[in-house]
Structures are given as structure tokens and as C-alpha cells.
C-alpha positions in Angstrom: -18.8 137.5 -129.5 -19.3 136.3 -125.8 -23.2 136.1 -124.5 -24.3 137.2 -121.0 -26.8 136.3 -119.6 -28.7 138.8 -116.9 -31.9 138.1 -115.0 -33.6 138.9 -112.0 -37.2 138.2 -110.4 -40.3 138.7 -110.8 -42.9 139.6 -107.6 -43.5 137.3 -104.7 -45.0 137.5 -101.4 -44.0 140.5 -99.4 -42.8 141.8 -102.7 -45.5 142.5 -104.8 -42.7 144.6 -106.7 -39.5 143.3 -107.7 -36.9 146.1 -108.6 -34.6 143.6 -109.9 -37.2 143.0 -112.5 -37.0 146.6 -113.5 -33.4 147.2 -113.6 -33.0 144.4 -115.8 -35.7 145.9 -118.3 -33.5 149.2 -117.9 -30.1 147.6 -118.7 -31.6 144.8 -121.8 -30.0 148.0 -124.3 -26.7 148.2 -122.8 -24.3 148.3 -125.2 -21.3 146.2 -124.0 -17.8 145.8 -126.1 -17.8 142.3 -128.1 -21.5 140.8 -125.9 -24.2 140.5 -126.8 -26.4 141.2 -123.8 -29.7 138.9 -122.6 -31.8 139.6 -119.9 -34.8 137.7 -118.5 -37.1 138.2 -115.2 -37.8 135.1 -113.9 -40.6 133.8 -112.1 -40.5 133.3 -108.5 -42.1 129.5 -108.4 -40.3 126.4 -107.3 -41.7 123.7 -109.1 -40.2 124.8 -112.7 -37.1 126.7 -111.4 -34.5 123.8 -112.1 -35.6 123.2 -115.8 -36.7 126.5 -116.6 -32.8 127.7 -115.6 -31.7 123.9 -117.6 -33.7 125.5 -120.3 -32.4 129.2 -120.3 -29.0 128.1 -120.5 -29.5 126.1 -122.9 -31.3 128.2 -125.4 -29.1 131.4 -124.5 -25.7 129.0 -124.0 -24.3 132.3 -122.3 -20.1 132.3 -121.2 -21.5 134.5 -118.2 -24.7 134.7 -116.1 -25.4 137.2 -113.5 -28.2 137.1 -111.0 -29.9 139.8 -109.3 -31.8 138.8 -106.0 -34.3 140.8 -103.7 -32.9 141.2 -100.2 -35.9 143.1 -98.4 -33.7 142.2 -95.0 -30.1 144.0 -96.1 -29.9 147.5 -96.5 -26.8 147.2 -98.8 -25.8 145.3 -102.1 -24.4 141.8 -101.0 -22.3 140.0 -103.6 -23.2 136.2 -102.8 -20.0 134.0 -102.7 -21.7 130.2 -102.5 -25.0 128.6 -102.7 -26.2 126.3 -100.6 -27.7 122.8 -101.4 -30.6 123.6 -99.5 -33.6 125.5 -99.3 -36.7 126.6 -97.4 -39.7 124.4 -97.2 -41.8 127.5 -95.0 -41.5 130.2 -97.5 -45.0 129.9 -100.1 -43.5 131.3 -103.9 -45.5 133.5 -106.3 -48.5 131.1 -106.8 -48.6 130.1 -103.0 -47.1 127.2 -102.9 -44.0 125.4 -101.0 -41.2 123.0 -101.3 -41.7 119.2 -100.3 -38.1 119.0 -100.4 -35.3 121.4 -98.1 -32.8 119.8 -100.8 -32.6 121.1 -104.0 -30.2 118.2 -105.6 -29.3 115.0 -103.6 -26.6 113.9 -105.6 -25.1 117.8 -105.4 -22.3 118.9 -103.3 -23.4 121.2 -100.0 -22.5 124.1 -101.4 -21.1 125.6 -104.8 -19.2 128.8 -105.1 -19.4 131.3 -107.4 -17.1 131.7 -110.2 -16.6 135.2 -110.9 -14.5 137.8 -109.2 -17.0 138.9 -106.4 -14.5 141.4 -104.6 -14.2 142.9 -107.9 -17.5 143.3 -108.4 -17.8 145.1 -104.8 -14.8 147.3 -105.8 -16.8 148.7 -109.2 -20.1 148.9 -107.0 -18.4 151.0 -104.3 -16.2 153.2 -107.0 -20.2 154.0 -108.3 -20.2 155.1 -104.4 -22.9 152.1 -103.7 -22.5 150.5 -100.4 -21.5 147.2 -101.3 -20.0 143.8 -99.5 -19.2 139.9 -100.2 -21.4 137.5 -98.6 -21.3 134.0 -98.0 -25.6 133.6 -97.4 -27.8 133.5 -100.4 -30.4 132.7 -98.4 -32.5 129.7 -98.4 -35.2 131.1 -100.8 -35.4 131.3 -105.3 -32.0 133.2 -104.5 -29.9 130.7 -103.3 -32.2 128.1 -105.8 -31.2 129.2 -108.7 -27.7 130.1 -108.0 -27.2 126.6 -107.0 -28.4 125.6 -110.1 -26.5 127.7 -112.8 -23.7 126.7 -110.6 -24.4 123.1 -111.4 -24.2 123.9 -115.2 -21.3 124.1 -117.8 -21.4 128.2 -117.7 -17.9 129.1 -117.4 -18.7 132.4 -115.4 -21.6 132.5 -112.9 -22.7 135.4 -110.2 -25.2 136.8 -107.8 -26.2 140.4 -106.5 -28.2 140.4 -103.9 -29.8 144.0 -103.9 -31.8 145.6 -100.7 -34.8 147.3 -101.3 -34.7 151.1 -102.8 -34.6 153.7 -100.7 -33.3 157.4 -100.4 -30.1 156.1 -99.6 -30.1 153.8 -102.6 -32.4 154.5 -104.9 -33.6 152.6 -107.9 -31.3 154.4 -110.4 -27.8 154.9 -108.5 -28.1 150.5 -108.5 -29.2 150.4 -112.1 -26.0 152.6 -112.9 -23.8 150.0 -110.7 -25.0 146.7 -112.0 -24.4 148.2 -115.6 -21.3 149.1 -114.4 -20.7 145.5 -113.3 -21.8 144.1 -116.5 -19.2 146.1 -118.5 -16.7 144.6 -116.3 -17.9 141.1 -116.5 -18.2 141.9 -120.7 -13.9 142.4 -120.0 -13.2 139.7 -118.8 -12.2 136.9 -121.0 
């Protein structure tokens, strides 16, 4: 049986609410064929991201993880491509405080990419009739921080959603129903 690993955030400033927090409480019962499903909100705070992910993976020792990410600035799901070795010092996480450092790893490559099938992943968000598209910018926040990270480990297969804010156009529950439907595609795949 193959473990994947789901998780999104928790609140941070300018988003006292984190949806991706709640769709991964809604999806932890998905049933998925031959996975066993894990999901965890993570705390938006810098100084314990790189060994609380080191930790995660190594007590869930998924063969997939997929990341879901607050984009208050897009008004449509990106699927990120890369992450960058580099990250804000500007931007204060949940308990207030910055970076010292714009690097996340110094011995790392610039950038990392992703190793799952992101235009596939657009393709089963826009058959759910989600407005969906691949990007090549995580950001410079947690986002692009963690992916960076998990892309730095041994996990075979290794994503990120970026998903906008709700709204009437897409609400809460139409991307709950497309990350599910994401996950049993991942769950497929070998």
C-alpha cells in the first residue's frame, strides 16, 4: 500500500483563515484505491519549517506529497512547477516574525522542480470545470519554503497547488471536490 501525504496551512497574516487547512480536514476520509491517505495543516512559521517537513517525512515516509498553498493574489488554481532557493526576508509568519536569511539552503541548487505530472493535474482540475493553470512562481513565502524542501528529500513524487481565495466563482466546495479528484489520480499512479 502506497502512503500520501497531503497538507496545507494553517492562518497567517492577511489570512486569518486558511481554506487549505479546511479542505484538507474535509478530504483526511478519502477513500483512495491501495493509499493510505495522511493529511496535516502546517504551521505558517519559519524557524521550524525545514525540520518539521525533515520530520514529517520521516515519520509518514510517504511515496507522494502534495501541497496546497494560499494564493490571496490569483483568482485561479496554479499548479506550481519549481521552487525557488530563495525566500522573502519582508513578509512576518504566523507568530510575527521574519527571515534573517533570503536563502533557504546554501549548498541547494536555485531551483528544484516538481516531480509529478502537473499538466495532468490541470487537466483533472479543469474536467471538475475549475479554472486551472501550470505556474512556474511559488512565491517567495512558506509556499515556495516548503516545496523546496520536500523537493530536497528522497519522496519519489512531490507537488504543489496553489489555490486562490474562495469566492462565488470558486467556492470552497467545487476545490475540495478537485483536489480529491487530484488525489485519486496521484493514488494511480505507480
Amino acid at each position: 500500500m502506497k502512503t500520501l501525504l497531503l497538507t496545507g496551512f494553517g492562518p497567517f497574516p492577511g489570512a486569518p483563515e486558511n481554506p487549505t487547512a479546511q479542505i484538507v480536514a474535509a478530504l483526511a476520509d478519502t477513500p483512495l484505491p491501495d493509499t493510505h491517505l495522511i493529511t496535516r495543516a502546517l504551521p505558517v512559521i519559519w524557524h521550524a519549517a525545514e525540520a518539521r517537513m525533515a520530520d514529517l517525512i520521516s515519520q509518514t515516509k510517504p511515496d507522494a506529497i502534495l501541497h496546497l498553498g494560499l494564493a490571496t493574489q490569483r483568482h485561479i488554481i496554479s499548479v506550481e512547477n519549481r521552487a525557488r532557493n530563495e525566500c522573502t526576508r519582508l513578509l512576518p509568519d504566523a507568530d510575527g516574525a521574519c527571515r534573517s536569511s533570503g536563502t533557504i539552503d546554501p549548498q541547494g541548487p536555485g531551483l528544484r522542480h516538481v516531480r509529478v505530472d502537473g499538466a495532468k493535474i490541470v487537466a483533472t482540475l479543469q474536467a471538475r470545470g475549475l479554472e486551472a493553470e501550470l505556474s512556474d512562481d511559488a512565491g517567495d513565502y512558506l509556499c515556495n519554503h516548503t516545496l523546496y524542501m520536500s523537493l530536497g528529500s528522497h519522496v519519489p513524487r512531490v507537488g504543489f497547488i496553489h489555490l486562490p481565495a474562495p469566492s462565488a466563482r470558486m467556492d470552497l466546495s467545487a476545490m475540495t471536490q478537485g483536489i480529491a479528484d487530484v488525489l485519486r489520480e496521484l493514488a494511480r499512479v505507480n
